[in-house]
N, C-alpha and C positions, 0 to 999 in steps of 0.2 A: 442379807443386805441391811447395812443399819443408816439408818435418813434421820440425817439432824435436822432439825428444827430451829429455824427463825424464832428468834429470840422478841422480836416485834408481834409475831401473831399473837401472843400471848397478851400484850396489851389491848391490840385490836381485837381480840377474841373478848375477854372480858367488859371492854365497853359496847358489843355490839349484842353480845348472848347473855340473855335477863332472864334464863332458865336458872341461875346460880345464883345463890348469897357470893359474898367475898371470901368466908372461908370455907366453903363447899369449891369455890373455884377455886382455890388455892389449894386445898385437899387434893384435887385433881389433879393439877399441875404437878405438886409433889410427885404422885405416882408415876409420873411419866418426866422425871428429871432427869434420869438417863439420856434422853431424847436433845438434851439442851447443852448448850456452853455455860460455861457458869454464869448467871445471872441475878439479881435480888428483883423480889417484886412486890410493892405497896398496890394496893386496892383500899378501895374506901366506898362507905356508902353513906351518903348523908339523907336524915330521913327528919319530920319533922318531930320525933317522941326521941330518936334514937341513933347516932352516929354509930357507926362502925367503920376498923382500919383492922386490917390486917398485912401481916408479913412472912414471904417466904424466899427464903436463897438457898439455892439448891449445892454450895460449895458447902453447907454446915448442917441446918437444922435438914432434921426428915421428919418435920409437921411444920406446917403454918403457925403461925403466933396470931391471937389477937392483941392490940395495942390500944394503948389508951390513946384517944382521937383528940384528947385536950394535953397531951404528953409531947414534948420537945426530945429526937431520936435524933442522931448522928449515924448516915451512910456514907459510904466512899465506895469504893473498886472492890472493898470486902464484905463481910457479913456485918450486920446491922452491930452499930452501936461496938464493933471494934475498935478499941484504944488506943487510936494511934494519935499522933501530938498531935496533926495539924485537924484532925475531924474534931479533936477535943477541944481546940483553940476554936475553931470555926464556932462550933455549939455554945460556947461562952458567949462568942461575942453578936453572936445571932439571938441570945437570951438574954442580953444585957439588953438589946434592942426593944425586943419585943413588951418587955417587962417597963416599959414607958410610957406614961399617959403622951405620946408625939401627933401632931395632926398631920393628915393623908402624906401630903407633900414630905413632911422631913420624915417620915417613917420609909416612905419607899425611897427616899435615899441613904438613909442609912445601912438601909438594908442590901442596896446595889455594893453600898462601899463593904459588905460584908461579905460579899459574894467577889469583891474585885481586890479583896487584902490578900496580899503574897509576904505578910509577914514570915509563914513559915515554908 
């Protein structure tokens, strides 16, 4: 009998079981990829000496990545940082934003208007 697995518990699992670093749980998850639909999955730990991010999608890589936690990544429906135009365009113009001395107000809208562009 083979039992998929809710693609959800794995977020709920990782914010509720603090038996795991990010990529010790993501090591896990790996292992047991089989069990999934194809999914990508960011964890993060913010600490005060030391961030950590890590990534794992079970359509591609078979280990986790760690990522640089001050680094700008482009996801979609595929594996991280896949080059497709419109993630590429989004990442531009999400960096062109960000890369702004803007105060609170015009940053979170910029930002909305980046997430609401259907240029591509």
């Amino acid at each position: 009998m083979l039992i998929l697995c809710v693609e959800g518990f794995l977020v709920s699992n990782f914010l509720t079981d603090h038996s795991q670093d990010s990529y010790s749980y993501l090591k896990r998850v790996s292992s047991e990829r089989h069990l999934y639909n194809g999914f990508n999955l960011l964890t993060a730990e913010f600490k005060a000496k030391e961030d950590t991010m890590c990534y794992y999608g079970n359509r591609g890589n078979t280990e986790p990545i760690h990522l640089n936690p001050a680094g700008i990544y482009g996801l979609s429906n595929s594996l991280l940082e896949t080059p497709w135009r419109k993630l590429q365009h989004g990442k531009r113009l999400f960096t062109s934003v960000v890369n702004q001395p803007l105060p609170c107000e015009v940053l979170v809208q910029d930002l909305l208007n980046v997430l609401n562009n259907e240029e591509l």
